[in-house]
C-alpha positions as CSV (number, residue, x, y, z in Angstrom):
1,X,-16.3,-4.4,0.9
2,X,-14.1,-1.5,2.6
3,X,-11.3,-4.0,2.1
4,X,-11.9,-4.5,-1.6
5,X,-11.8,-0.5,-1.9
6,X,-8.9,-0.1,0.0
7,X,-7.1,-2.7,-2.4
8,X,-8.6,-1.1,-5.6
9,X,-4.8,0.6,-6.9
10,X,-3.3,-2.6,-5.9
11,X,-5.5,-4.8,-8.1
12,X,-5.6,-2.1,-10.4
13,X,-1.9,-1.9,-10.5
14,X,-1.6,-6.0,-10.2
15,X,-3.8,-6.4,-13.3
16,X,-2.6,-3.7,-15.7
17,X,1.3,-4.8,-15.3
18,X,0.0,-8.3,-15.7
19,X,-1.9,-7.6,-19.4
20,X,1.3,-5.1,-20.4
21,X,3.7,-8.0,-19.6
22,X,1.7,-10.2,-22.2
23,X,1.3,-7.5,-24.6
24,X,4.3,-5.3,-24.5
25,X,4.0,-3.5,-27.8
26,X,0.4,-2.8,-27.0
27,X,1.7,-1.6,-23.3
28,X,4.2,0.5,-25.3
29,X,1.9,2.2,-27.7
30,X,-0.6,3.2,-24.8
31,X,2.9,4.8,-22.7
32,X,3.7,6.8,-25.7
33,X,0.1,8.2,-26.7
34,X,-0.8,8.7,-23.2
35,X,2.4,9.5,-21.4
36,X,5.2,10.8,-23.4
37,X,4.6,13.9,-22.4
38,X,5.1,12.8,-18.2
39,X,8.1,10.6,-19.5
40,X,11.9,12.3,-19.5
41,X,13.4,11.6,-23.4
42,X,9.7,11.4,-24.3
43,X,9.4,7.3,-24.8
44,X,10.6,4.4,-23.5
45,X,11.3,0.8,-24.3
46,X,9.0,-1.9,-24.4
47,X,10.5,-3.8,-21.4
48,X,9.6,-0.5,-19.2
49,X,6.1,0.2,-20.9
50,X,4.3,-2.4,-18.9
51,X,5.6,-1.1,-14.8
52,X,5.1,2.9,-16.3
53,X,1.3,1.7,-17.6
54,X,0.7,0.0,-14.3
55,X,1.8,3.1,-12.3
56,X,0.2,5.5,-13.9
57,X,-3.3,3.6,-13.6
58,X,-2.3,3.2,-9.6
59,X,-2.1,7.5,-9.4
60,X,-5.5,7.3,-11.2
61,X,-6.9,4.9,-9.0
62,X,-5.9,6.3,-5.7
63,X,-7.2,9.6,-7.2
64,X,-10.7,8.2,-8.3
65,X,-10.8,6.9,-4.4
66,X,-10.8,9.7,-2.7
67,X,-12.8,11.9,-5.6
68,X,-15.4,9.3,-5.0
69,X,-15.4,9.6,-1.3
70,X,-15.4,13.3,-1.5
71,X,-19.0,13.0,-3.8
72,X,-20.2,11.1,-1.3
73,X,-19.0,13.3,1.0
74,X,-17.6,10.8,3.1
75,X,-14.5,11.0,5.5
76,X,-11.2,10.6,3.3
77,X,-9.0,8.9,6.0
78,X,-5.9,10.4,6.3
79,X,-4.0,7.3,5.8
80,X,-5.7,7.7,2.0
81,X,-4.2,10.8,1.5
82,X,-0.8,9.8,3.0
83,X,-0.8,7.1,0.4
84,X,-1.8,9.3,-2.8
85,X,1.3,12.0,-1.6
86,X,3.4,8.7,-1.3
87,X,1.6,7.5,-4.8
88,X,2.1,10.4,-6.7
89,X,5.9,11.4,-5.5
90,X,7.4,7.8,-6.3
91,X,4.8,6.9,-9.0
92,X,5.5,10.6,-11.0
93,X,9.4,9.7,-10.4
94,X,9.4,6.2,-11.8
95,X,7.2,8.0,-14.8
96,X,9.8,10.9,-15.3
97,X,12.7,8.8,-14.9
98,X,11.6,5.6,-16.1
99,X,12.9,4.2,-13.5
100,X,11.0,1.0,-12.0
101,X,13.4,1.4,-8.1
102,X,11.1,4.6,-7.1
103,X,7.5,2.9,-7.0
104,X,9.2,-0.3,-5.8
105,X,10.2,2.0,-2.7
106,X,6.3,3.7,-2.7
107,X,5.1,0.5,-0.1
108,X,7.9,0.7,2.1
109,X,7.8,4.3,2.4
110,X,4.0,3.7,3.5
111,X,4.6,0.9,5.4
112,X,7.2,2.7,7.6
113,X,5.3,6.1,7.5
114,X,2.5,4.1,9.3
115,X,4.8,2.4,11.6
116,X,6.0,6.1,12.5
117,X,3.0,7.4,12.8
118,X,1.9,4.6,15.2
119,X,4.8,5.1,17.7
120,X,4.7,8.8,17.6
121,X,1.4,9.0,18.4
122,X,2.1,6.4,21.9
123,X,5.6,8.6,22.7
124,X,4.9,11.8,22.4
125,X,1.1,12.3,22.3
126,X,0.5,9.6,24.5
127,X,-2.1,8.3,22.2
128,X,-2.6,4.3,21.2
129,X,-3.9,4.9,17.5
130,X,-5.2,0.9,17.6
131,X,-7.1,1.4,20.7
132,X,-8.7,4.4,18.8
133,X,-9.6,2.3,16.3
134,X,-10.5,-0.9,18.0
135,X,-11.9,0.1,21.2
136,X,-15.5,-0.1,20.2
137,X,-14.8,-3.7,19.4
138,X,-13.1,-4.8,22.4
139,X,-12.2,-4.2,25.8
140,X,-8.2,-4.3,27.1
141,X,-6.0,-3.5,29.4
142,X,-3.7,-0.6,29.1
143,X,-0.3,-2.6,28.8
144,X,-2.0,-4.9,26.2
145,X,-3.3,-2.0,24.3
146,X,0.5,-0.9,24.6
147,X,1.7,-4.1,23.3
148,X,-0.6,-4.4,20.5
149,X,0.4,-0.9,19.5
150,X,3.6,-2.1,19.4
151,X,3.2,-5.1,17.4
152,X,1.6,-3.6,14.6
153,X,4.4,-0.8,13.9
154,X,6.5,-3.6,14.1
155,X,4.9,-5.4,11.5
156,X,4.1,-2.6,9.3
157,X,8.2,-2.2,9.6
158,X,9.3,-5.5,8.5
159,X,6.7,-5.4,5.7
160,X,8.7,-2.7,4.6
161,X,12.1,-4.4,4.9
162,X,10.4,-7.4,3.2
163,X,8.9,-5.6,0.5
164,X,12.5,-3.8,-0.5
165,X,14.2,-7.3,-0.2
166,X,11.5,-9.0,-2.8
167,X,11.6,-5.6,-4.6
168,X,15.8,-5.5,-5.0
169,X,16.7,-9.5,-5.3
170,X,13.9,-11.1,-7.7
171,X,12.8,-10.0,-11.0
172,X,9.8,-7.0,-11.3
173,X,7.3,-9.5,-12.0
174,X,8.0,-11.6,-8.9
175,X,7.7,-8.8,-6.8
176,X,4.5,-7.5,-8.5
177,X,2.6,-10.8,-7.2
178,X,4.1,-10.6,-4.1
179,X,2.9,-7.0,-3.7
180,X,-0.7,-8.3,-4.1
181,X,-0.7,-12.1,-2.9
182,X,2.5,-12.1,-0.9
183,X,1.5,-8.6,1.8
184,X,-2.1,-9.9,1.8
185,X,-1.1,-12.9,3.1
186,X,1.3,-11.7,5.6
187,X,-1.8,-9.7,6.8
188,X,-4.5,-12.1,7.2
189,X,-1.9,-14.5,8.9
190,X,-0.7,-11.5,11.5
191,X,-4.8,-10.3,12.2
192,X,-5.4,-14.2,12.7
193,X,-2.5,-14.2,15.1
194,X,-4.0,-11.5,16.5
195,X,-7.1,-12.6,17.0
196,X,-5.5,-15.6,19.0
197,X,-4.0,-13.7,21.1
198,X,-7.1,-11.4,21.8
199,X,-9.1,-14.2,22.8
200,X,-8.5,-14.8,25.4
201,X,-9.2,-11.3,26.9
202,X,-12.9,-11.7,24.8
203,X,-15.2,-12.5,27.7
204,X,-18.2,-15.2,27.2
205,X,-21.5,-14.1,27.5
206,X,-23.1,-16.9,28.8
């Protein structure tokens, strides 16, 4: 469930781009009554209207996530705000500018912010951000906490070198699935990996 939430902009984002590509006049119409105002020149053409719709539903979305966890008055992780300063930066550029290159940058940005985040913490607060987070789960030693530390900046790194090659060398649309179905992907297959590798430090109960 948790997961589904945490992709809600993403689907949002997926599925909105999706319907404008197959209705761009439509797409167009709801850009200029809704965001001509955001939008440098006031309008744009129909070719852009479908990536500026999709954006702006993202911003909303990530929005509406943490309003809602704040009603609930539930912890907004910090991540979740990372993401909505990196949303609404990028996403309020390609808007302005109508310019589709800044919200293709918005996952790499994130990607390698959390890839930062994760070696700073190890370097120079000495503190292992997955063992934080999975230590209630399972028990390691310090050097494979180290490596597994390791391995997940990593891979949060090339997702962001991956993302800007899809995002630079195919057309908008490709990378549009990709961002959904391609990174989701990547993910389940690198926590599977994981898992592998983890079990063998799982110990049987019987």
């Amino acid at each position: 469930m948790k997961f589904l939430f945490d992709m809600f902009p993403v689907i949002l984002f997926f599925g909105v781009f999706k319907w404008g590509e197959g209705h761009t006049a439509a797409a167009q119409s709801m850009v200029g009554e809704y965001l001509s105002g955001l939008v440098s020149g006031g309008s744009v053409g129909p070719e852009q209207a479908p990536i500026l719709l999709a954006t702006a539903v993202a911003i909303v979305a990530t929005i509406a996530q943490i309003g809602y966890l704040l009603v609930r008055r539930k912890k907004v992780d910090a991540m979740l705000w990372v993401s909505l300063a990196i949303i609404v930066v990028f996403g309020g550029a390609t808007i302005y500018f109508h310019n589709e290159a800044f919200i293709k940058w918005k996952p790499t940005v994130l990607y390698w912010v959390f890839a930062v985040v994760l070696i700073g913490a190890q370097l120079l607060m000495n503190k292992n951000l997955i063992r934080l987070m999975m230590k209630g789960q399972i028990d390691l030693p310090d050097p494979v906490w180290t490596r597994l530390n390791l391995a997940w900046a990593a891979f949060f790194a090339a997702m962001g070198v991956i993302n800007l090659y899809i995002a630079f060398n195919f057309p908008t649309s490709t990378w549009v699935n990709f961002k959904l179905f391609g990174f989701m992907g990547l993910m389940i297959a690198f926590v599977v990996a994981q898992t592998m590798f983890l079990s063998k430090y799982v110990k049987d109960p019987g």
